[in-house]
C-alpha positions in Angstrom: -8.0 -25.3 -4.0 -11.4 -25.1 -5.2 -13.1 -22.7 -6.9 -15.6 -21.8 -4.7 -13.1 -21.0 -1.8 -10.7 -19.0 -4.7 -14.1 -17.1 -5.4 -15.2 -16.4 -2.0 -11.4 -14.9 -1.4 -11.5 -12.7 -4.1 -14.3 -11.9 -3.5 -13.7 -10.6 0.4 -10.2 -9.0 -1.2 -11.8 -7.0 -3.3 -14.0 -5.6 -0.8 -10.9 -5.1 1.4 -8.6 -3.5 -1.2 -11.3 -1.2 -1.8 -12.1 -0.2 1.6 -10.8 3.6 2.3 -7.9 3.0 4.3 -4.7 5.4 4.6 -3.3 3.4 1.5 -6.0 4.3 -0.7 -6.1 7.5 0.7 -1.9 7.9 0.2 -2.2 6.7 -3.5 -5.3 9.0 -4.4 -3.4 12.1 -2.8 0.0 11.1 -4.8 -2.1 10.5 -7.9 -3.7 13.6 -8.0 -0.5 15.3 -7.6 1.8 13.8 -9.4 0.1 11.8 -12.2 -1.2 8.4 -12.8 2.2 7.1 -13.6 3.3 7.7 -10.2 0.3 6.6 -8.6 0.6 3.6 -10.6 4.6 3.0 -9.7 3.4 3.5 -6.2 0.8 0.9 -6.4 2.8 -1.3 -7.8 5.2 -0.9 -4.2 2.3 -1.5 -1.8 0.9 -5.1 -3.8 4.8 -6.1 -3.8 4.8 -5.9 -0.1 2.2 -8.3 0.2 4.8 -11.1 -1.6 6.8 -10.2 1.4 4.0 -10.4 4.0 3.0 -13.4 2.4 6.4 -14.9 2.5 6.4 -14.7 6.6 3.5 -16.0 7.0 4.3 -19.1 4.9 8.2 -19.7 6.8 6.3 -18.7 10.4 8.5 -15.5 11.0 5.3 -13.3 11.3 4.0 -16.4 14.5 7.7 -15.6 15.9 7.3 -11.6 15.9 3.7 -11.3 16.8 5.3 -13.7 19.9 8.3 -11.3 20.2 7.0 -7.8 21.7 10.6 -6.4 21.2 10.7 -7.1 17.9 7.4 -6.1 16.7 7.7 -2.9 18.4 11.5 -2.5 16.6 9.1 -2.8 13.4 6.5 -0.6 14.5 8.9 2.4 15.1 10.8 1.8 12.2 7.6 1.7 10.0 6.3 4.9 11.8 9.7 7.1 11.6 10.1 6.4 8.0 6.3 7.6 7.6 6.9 10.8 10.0 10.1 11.4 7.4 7.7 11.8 4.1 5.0 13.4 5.9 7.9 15.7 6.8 8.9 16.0 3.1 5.5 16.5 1.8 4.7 19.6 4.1 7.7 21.0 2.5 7.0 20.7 -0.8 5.6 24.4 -1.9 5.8 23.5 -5.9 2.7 24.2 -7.8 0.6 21.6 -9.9 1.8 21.7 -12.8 0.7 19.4 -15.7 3.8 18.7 -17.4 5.1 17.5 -14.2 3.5 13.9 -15.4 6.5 13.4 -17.6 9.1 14.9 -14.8 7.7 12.5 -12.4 8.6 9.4 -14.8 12.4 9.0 -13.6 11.2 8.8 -9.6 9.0 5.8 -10.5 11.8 3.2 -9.5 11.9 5.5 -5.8 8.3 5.8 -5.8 8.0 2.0 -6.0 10.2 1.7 -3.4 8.5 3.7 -1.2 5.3 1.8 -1.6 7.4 -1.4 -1.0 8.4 0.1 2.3 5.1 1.4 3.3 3.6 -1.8 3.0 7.0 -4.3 4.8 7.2 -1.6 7.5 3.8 -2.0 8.7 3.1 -4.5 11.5 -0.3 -4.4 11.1 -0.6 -5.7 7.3 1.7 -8.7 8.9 -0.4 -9.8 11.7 -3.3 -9.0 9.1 -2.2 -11.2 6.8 -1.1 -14.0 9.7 -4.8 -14.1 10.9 -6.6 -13.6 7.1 -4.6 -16.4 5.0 -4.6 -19.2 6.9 -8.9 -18.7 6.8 -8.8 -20.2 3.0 -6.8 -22.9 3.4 -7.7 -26.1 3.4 -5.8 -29.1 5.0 -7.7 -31.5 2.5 -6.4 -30.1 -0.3 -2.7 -30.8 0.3 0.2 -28.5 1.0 -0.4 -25.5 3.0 2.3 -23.2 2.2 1.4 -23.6 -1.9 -1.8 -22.7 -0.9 -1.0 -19.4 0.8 1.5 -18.8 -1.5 -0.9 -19.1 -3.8 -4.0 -17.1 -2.0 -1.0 -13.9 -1.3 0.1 -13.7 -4.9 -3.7 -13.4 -5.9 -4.2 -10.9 -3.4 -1.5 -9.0 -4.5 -2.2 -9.2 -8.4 -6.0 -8.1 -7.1 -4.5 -5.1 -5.3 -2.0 -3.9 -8.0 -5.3 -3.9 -10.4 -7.5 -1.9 -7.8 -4.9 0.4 -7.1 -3.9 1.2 -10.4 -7.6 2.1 -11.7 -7.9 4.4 -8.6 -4.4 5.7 -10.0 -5.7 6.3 -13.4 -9.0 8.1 -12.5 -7.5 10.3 -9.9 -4.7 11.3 -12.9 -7.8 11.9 -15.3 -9.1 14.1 -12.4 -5.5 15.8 -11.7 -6.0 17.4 -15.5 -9.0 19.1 -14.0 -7.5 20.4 -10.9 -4.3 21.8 -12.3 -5.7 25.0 -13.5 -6.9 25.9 -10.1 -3.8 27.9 -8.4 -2.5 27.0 -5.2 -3.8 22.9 -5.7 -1.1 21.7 -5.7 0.3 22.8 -2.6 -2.9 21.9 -1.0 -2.3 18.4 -2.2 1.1 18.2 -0.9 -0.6 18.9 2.8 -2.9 16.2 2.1 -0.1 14.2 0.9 1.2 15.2 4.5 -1.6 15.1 6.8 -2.5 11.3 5.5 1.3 10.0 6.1 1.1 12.0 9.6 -2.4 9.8 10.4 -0.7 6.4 9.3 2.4 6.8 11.3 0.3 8.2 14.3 -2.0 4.6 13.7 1.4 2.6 14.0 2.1 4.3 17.2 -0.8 4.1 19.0 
């Protein structure tokens, strides 16, 4: 592929990585109130799943489930109950901010990874996203088409982990501020809440 065209997509992922959407929102709120390690971890999650995304694009399995109502809505509900479930867990969570609570957060990294990797797989609308964006930067003259988006989804995903992890690091540099105020960090967890309520809500409607 030539430069130009790797330039322009960066370029245009950038812009879309950085747009506020309910995963920036999600990783700002579980940054601020948890730590940059874990908004880091959970970054790290949500650019995985775009391997994944990427993946069905290349092998046509997201063409065969945008096709198949049944099983696009199967995904859609499965993506929006798991959301409802943390939403569910964050509005329970009464703990205070607490800045030694970086270091406790360390051992969940591996399960906050996960969830990010679930976030991301469980979402139809990254999928057909990804179905209808890729293919736009490819270019039958320059040979194989599945290298290419192969190629174009692991830069995206490299591009997002970066993004991600600097909003993940300024938000934990903020979270240092915050701490001292009492009764933040339960107001976090609601906001923790109330963004995981909005994106399950988006997936169902």
């Amino acid at each position: 592929m030539n430069t130009a065209t790797l330039s322009y997509f960066l370029l245009t992922s950038a812009l879309l990585t950085l747009a506020p959407g309910p995963d920036v929102m999600y990783l700002l709120a579980k940054s601020l109130s948890d730590g940059a390690k874990s908004g880091v971890a959970l970054a790290g999650g949500l650019s995985s799943g775009v391997v994944f995304h990427t993946g069905l694009v290349i092998f046509g399995v997201a063409a065969l489930i945008q096709s198949s109502p049944a099983a696009l809505s199967a995904l859609k509900y499965g993506g929006a109950v798991y959301l409802l479930y943390l939403a569910w867990g964050a509005f329970r969570d009464k703990s205070e901010l607490r800045i030694g609570s970086t270091d406790d957060a360390s051992k969940n990294l591996l399960s906050l990874y996960r969830r990010g990797v679930l976030m991301n797989v469980l979402n139809p609308k990254v999928l057909l996203f990804f179905l209808a964006f890729l293919p736009q930067f490819v270019s039958t003259e320059d040979g194989n088409a599945g290298k290419q988006i192969a190629l174009l989804g692991f830069l995206f995903a490299v591009q997002a982990f970066l993004i991600f992890s600097a909003v993940a690091v300024c938000a934990g540099r903020l979270r240092r501020i915050l701490f001292r105020k009492k009764g933040i960090g339960r107001a976090l967890n609601i906001a923790q809440g109330v963004v995981l309520l909005g994106i399950a809500l988006l997936l169902l409607f």
